[in-house]
N, CA and C of each residue as an Amber inpcrd file, in Angstrom:
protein
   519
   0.8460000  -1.1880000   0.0000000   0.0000000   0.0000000   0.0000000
   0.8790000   1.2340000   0.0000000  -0.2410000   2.2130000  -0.4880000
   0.9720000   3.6930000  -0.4520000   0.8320000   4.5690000   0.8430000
   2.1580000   5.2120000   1.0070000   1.9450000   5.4610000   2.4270000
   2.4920000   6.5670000   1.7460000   1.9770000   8.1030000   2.6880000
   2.0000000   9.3990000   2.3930000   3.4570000   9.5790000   2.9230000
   3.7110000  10.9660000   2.1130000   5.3180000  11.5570000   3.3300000
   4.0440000  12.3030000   4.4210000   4.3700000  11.7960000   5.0780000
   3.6960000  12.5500000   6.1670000   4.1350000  14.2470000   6.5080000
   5.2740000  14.7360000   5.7420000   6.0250000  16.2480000   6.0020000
   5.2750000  16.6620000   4.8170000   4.6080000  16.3660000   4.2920000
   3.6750000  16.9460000   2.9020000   1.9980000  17.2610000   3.6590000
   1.9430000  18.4830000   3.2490000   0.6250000  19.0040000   3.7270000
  -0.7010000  18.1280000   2.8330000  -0.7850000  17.2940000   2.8040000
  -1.6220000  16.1740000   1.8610000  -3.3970000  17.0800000   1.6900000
  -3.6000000  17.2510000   3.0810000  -4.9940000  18.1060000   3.0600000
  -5.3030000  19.0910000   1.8790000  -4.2640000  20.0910000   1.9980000
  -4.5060000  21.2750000   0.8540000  -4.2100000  20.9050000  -0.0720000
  -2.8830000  20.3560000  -0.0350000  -2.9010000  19.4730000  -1.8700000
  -4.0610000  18.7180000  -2.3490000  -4.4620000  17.8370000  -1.9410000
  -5.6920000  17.0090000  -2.7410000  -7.0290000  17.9230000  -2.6120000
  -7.1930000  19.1070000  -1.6880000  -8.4930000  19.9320000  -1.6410000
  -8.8180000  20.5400000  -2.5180000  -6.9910000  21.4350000  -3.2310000
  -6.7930000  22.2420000  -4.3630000  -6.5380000  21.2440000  -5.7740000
  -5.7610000  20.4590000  -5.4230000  -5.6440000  19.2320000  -6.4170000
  -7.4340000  18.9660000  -7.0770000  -8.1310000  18.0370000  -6.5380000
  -9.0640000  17.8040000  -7.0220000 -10.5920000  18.8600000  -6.7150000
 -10.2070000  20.0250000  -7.4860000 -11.2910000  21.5360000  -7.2300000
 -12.8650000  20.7000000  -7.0410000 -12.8640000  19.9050000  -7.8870000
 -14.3200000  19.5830000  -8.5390000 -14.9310000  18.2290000  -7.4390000
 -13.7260000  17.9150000  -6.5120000 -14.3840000  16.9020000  -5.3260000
 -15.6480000  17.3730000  -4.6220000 -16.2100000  16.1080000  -3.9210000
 -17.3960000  16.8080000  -3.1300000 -16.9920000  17.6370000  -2.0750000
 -15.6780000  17.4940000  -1.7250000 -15.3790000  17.7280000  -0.1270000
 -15.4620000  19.0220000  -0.3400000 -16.3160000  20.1260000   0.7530000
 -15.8940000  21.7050000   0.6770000 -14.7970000  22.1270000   1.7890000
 -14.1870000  21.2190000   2.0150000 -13.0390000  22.0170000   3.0710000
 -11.7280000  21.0000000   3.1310000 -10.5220000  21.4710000   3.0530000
  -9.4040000  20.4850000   3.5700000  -9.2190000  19.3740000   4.6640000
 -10.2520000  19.9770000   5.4310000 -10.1730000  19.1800000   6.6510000
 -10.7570000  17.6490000   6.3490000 -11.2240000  17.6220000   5.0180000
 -12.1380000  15.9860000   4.6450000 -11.2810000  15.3830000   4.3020000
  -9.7910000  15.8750000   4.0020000  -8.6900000  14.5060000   4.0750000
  -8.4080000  14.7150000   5.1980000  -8.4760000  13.3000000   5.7410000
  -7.7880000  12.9890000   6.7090000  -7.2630000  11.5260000   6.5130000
  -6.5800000  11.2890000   7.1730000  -5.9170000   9.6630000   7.1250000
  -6.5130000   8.8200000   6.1300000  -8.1870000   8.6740000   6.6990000
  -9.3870000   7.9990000   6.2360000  -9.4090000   8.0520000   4.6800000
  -9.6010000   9.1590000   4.8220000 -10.1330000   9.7110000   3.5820000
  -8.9730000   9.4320000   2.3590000  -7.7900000   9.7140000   2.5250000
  -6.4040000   9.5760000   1.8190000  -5.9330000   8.2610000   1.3230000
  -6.5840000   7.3560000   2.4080000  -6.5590000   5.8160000   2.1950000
  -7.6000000   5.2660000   1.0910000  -8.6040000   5.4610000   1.2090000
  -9.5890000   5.2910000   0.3790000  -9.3730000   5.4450000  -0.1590000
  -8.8880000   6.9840000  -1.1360000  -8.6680000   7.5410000  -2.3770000
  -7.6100000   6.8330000  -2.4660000  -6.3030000   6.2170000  -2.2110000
  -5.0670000   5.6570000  -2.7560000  -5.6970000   3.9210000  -2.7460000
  -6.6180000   3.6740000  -2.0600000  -7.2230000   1.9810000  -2.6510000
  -7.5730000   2.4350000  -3.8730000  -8.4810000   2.9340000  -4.3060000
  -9.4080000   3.9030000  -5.6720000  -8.5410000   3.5440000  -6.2510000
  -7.2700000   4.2870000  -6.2690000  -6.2950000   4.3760000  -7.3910000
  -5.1460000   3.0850000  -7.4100000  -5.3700000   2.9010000  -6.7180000
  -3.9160000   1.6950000  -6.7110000  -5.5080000   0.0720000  -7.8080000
  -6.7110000   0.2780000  -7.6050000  -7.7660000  -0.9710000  -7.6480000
  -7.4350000   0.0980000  -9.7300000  -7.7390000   1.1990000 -10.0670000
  -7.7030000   1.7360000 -11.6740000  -6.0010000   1.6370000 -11.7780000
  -5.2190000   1.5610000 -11.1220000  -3.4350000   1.2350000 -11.6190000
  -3.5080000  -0.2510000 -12.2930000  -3.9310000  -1.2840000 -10.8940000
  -3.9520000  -2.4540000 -10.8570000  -4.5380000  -3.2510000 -12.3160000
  -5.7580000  -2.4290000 -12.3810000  -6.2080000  -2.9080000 -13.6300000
  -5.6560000  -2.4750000 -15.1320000  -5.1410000  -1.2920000 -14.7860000
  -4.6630000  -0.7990000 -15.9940000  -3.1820000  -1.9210000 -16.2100000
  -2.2900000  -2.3510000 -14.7900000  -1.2630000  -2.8650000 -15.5460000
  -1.6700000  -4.3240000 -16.0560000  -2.8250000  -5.0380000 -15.7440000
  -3.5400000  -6.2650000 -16.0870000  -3.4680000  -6.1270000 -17.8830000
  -4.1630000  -5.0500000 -18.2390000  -4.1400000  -4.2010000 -19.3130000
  -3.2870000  -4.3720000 -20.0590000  -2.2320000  -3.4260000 -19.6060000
  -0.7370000  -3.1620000 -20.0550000  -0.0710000  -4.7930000 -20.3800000
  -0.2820000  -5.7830000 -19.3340000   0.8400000  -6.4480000 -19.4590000
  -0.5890000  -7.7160000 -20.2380000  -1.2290000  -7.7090000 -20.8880000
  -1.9790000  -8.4560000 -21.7820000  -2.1480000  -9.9130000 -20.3520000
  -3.0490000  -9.2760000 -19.6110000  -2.9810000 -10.4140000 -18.3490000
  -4.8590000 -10.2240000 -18.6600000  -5.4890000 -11.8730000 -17.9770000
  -6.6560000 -11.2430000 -17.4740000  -7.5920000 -10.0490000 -16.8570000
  -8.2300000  -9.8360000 -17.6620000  -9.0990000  -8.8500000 -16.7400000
 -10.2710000  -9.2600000 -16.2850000 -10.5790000  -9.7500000 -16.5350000
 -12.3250000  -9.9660000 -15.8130000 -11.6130000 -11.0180000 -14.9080000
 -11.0870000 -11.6070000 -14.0860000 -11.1060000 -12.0410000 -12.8710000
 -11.0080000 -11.3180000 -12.1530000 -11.5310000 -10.9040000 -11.0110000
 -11.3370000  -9.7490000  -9.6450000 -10.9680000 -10.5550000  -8.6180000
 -10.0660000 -11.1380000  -8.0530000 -10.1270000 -11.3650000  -6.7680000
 -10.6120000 -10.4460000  -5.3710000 -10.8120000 -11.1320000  -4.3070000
 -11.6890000 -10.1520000  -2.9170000 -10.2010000  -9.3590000  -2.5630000
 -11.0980000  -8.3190000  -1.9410000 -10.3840000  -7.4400000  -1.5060000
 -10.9130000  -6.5740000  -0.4010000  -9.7410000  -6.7590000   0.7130000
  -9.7630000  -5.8790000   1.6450000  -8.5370000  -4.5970000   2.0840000
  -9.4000000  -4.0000000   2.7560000  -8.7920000  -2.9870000   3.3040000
  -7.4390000  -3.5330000   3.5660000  -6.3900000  -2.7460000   3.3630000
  -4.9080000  -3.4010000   3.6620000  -4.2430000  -2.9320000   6.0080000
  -5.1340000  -1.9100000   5.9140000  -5.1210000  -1.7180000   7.7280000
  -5.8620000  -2.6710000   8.6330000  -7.3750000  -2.7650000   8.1720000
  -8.3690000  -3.1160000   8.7610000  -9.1120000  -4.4440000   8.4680000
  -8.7190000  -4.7880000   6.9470000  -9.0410000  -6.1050000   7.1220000
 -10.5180000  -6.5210000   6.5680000 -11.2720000  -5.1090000   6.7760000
 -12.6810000  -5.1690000   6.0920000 -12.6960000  -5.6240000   4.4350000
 -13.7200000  -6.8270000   4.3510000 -13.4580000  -6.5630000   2.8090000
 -14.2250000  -5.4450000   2.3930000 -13.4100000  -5.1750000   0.9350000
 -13.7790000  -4.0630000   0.3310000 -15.2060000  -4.6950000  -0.8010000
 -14.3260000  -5.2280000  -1.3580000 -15.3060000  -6.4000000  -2.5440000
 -15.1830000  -7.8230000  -2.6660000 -16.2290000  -8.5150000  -2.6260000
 -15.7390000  -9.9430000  -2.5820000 -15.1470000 -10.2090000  -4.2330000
 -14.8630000 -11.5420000  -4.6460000 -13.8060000 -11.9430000  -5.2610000
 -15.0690000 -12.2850000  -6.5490000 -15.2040000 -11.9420000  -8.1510000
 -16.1440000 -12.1440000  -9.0660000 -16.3290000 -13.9060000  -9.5590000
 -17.6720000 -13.7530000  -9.1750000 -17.8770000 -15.6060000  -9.4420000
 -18.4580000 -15.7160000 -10.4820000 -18.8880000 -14.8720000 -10.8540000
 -19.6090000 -15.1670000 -12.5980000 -19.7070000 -14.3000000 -13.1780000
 -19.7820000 -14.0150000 -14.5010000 -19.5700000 -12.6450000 -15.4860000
 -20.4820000 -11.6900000 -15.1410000 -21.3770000 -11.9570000 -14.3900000
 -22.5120000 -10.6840000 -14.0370000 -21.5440000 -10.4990000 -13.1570000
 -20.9280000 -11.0960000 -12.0740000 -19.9470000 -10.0930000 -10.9900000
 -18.8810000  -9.2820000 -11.3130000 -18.2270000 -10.0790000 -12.6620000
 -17.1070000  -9.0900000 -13.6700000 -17.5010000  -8.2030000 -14.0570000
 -18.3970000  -8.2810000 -14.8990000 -19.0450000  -6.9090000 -15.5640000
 -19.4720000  -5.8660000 -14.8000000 -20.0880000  -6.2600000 -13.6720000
 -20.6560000  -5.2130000 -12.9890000 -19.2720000  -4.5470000 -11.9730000
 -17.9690000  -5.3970000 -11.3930000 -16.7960000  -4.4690000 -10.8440000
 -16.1670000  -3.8070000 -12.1780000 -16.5230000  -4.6430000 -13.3400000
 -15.5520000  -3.6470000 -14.4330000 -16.7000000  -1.8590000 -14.6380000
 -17.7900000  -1.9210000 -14.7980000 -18.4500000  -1.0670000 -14.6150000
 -18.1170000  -0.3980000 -13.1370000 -17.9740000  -0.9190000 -12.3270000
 -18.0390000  -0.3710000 -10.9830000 -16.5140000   0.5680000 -11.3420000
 -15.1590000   0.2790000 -11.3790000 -14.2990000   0.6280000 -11.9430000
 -14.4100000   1.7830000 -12.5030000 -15.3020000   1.4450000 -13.6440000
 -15.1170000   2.6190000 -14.6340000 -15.9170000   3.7740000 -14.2430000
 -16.6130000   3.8670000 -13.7610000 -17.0710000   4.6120000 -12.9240000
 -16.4430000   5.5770000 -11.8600000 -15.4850000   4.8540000 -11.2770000
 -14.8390000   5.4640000 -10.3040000 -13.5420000   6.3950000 -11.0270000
 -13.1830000   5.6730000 -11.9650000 -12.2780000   6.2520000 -12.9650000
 -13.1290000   7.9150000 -13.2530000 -13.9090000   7.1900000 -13.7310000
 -15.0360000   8.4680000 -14.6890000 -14.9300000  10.0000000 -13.2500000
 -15.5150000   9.6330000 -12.5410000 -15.5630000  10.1140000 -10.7780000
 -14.6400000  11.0640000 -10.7550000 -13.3660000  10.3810000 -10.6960000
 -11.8570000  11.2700000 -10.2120000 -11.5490000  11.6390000 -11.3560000
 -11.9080000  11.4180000 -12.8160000 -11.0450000  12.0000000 -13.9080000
 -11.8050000  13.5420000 -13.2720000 -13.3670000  13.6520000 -13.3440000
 -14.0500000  14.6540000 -12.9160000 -13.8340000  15.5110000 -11.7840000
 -12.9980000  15.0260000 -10.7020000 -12.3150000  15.7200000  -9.7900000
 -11.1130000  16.5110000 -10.3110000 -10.2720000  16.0440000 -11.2500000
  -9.3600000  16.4990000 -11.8870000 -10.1930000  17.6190000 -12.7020000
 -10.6380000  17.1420000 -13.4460000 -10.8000000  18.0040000 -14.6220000
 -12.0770000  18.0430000 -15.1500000 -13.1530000  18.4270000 -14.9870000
 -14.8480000  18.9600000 -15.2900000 -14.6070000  18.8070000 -17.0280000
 -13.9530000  18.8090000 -17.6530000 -13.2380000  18.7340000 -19.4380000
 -13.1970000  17.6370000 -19.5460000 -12.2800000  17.0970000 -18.8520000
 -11.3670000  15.9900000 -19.8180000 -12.6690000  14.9430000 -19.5450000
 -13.1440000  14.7530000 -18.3010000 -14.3260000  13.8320000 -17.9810000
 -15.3920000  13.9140000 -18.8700000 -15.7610000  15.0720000 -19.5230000
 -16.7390000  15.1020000 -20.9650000 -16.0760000  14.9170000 -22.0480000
 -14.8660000  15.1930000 -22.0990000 -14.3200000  14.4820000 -23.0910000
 -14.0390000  12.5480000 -23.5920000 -13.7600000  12.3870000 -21.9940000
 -14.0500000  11.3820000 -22.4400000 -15.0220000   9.9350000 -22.5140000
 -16.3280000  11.0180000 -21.5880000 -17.9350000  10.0360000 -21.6520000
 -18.5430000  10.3970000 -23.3280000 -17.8420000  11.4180000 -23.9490000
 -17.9140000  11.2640000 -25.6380000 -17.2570000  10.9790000 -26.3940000
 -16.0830000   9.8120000 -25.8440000 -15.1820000   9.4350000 -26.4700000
 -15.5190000   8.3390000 -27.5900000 -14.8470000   7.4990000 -28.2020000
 -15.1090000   6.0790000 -28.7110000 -14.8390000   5.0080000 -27.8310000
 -13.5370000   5.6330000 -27.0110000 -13.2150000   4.5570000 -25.9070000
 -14.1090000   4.2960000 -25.0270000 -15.2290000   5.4820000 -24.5480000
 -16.5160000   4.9900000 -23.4080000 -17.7290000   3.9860000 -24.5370000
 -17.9150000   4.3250000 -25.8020000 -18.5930000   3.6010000 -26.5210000
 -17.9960000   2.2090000 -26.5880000 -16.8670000   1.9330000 -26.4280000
 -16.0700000   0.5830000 -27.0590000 -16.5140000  -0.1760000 -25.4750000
 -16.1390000   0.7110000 -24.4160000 -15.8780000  -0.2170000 -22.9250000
 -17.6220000  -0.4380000 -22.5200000 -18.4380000   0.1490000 -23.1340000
 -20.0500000   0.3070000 -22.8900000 -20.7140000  -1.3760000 -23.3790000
 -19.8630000  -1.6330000 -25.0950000 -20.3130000  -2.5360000 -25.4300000
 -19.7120000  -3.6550000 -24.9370000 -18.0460000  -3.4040000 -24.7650000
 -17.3830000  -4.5480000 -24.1470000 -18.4740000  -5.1640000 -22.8250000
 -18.6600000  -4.1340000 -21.9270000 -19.1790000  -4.8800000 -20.7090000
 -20.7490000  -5.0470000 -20.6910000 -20.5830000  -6.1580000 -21.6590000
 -22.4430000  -6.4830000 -21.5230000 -21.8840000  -8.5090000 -21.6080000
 -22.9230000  -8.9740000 -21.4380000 -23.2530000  -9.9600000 -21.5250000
 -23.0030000 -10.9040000 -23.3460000 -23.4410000  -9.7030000 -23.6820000
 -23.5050000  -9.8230000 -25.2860000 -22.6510000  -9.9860000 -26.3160000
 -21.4360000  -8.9770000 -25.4330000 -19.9200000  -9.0510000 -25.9350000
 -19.5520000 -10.3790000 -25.1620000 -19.5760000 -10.8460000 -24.3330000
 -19.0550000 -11.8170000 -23.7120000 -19.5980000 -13.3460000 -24.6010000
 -20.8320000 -13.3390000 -24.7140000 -21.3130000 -14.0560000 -25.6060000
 -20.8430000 -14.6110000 -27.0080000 -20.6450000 -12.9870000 -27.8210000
 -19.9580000 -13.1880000 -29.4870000 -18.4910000 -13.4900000 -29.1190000
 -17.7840000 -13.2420000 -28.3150000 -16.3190000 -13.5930000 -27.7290000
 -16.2860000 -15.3930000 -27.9320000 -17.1690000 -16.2720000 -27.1810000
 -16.9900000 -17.4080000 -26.5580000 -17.6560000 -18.0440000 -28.1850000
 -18.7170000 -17.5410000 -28.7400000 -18.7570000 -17.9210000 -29.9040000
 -18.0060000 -17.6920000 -31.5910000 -17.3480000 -17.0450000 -31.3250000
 -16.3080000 -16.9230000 -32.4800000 -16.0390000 -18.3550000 -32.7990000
 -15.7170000 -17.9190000 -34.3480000 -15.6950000 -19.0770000 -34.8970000
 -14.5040000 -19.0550000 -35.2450000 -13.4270000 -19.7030000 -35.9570000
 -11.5360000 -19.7280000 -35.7820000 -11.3330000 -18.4640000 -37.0120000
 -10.0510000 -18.1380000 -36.5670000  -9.8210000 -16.7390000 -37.2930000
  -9.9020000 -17.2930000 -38.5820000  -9.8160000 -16.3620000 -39.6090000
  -9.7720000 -16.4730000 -40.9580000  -8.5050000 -15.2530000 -41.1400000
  -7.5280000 -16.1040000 -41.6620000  -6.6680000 -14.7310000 -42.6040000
  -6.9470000 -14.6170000 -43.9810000  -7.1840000 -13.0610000 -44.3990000
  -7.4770000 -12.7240000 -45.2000000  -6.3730000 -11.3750000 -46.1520000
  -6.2580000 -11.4790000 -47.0550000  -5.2230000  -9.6980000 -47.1020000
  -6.3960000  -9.2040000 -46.7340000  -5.3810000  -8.0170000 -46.7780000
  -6.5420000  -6.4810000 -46.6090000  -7.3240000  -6.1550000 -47.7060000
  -7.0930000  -6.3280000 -48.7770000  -8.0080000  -5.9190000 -50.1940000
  -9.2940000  -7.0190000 -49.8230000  -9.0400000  -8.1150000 -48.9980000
 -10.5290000  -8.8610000 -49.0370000 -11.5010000  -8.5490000 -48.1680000
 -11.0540000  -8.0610000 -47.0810000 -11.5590000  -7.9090000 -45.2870000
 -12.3900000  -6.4020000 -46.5830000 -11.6590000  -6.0310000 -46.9700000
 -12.3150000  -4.0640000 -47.4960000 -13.5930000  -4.9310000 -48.4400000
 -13.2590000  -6.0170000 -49.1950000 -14.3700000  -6.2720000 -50.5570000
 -15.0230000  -7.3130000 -49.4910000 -15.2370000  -7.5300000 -48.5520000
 -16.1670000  -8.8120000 -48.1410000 -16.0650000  -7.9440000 -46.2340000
 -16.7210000  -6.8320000 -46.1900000 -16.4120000  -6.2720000 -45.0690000
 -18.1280000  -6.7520000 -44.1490000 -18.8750000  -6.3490000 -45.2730000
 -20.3910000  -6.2790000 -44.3470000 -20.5240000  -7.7750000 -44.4240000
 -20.0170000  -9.0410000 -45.7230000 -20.3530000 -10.2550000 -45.3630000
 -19.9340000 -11.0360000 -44.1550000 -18.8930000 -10.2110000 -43.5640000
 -17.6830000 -10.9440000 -42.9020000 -18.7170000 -10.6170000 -41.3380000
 -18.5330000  -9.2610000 -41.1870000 -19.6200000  -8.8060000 -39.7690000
 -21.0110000  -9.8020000 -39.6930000 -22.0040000 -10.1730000 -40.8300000
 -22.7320000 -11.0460000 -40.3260000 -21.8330000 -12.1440000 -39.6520000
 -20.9810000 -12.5620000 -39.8580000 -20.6600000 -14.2880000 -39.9600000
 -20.0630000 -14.5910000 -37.8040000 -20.1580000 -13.2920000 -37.4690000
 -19.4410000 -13.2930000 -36.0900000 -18.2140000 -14.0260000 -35.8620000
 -17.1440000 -13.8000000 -36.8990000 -15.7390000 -13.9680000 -36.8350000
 -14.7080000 -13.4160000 -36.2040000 -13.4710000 -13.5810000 -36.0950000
 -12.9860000 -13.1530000 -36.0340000 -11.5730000 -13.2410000 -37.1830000
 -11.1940000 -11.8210000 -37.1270000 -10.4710000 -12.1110000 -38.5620000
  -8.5700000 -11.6880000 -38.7010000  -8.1940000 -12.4900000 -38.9120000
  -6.4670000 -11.6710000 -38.9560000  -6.1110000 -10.8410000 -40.8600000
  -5.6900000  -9.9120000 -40.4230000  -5.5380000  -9.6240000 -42.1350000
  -4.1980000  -9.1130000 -42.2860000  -3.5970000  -9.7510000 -43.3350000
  -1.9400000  -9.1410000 -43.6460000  -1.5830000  -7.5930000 -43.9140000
  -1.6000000  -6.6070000 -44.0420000  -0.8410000  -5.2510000 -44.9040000
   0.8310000  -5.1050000 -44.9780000   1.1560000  -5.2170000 -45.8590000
   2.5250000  -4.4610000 -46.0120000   3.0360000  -5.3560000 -44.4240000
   2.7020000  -6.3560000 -44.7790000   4.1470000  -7.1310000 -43.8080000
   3.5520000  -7.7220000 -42.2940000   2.4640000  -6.5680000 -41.5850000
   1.7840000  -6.7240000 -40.2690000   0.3850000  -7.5060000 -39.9130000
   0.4750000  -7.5860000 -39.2300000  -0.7450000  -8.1270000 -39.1800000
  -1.7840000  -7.4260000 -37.7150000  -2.9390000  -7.3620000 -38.3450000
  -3.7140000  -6.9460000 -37.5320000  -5.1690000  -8.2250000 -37.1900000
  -5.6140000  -7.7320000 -35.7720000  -6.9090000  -8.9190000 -35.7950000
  -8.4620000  -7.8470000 -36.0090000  -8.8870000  -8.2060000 -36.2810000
 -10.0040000  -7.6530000 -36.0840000 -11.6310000  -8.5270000 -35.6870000
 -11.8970000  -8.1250000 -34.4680000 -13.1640000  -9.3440000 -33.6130000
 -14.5510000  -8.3900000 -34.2110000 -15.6820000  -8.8170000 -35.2030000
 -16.8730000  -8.4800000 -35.5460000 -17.6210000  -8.9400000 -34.9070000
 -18.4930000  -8.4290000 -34.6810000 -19.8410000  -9.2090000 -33.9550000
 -21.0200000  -8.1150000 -34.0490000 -22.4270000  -8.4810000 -33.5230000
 -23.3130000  -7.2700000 -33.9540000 -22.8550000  -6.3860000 -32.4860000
 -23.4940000  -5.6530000 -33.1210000 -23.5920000  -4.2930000 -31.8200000
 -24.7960000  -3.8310000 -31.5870000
């Protein structure tokens, strides 16, 4: 866990730091409060390096408080429990980007990336995932001339360009 310099005035920094928090006074960090917000962020790090390092994501293991011992969240037993901490997540993300920045947080609930993570976490995406049928490589001149036949077929597809290769997963939306 992260532990503060304690010779750092933490109160006024995170009061002025995050303008757009609920808290109206410095005095709402306190210990408590500082801890919480560094679980928050260490639970959106954690997942991001899951991310980063091409590891599972939808498993959550339980989690408790690292002082106290309380759990925080129990551990996801079935994709309604994934989906709903990956939503829970993104949310909290969404939350503090908005503490930061009243902008960037509308920037990015109109992003493509909130449209992409909206459809990812349904049931539905999880569904066309487990039903894919085996990749097909194709060049790129075919994936472009057989683009709308290919999206009915709920494939998934690898296609060559100039040397690389890219995948691309269709399914309806």
């Amino acid at each position: 866990m992260l532990e503060c310099n304690p010779k750092i005035d933490w109160k006024n920094i995170l009061f002025y730091a995050l303008k757009d928090h609920f808290s109206n006074n410095a005095t709402y960090w306190n210990q408590n409060a500082i801890d919480d917000l560094l679980i928050r962020l260490q639970e959106v790090n954690h997942l991001r390096n899951r991310i980063a390092h091409h590891e599972p994501i939808w498993k959550f293991k339980a989690k408790n408080h690292h002082k106290t011992g309380v759990p925080i969240y129990q551990a996801a037993t079935s994709p309604s429990d994934s989906i709903s901490k990956m939503v829970t997540l993104n949310d909290r993300l969404v939350r503090f980007l908005g503490w930061i920045s009243e902008d960037r947080q509308k920037d990015y609930l109109r992003s493509h990336y909130k449209r992409q993570f909206d459809w990812l976490v349904r049931q539905e995406a999880i569904d066309v995932y487990k039903n894919l049928k085996q990749f097909q490589n194709l060049p790129l001149a075919s994936v472009k001339r057989q683009l709308n036949s290919l999206v009915k077929t709920q494939c998934s597809l690898e296609f060559i360009h100039k040397g690389s290769i890219a995948t691309l997963i269709v399914g309806p939306v």
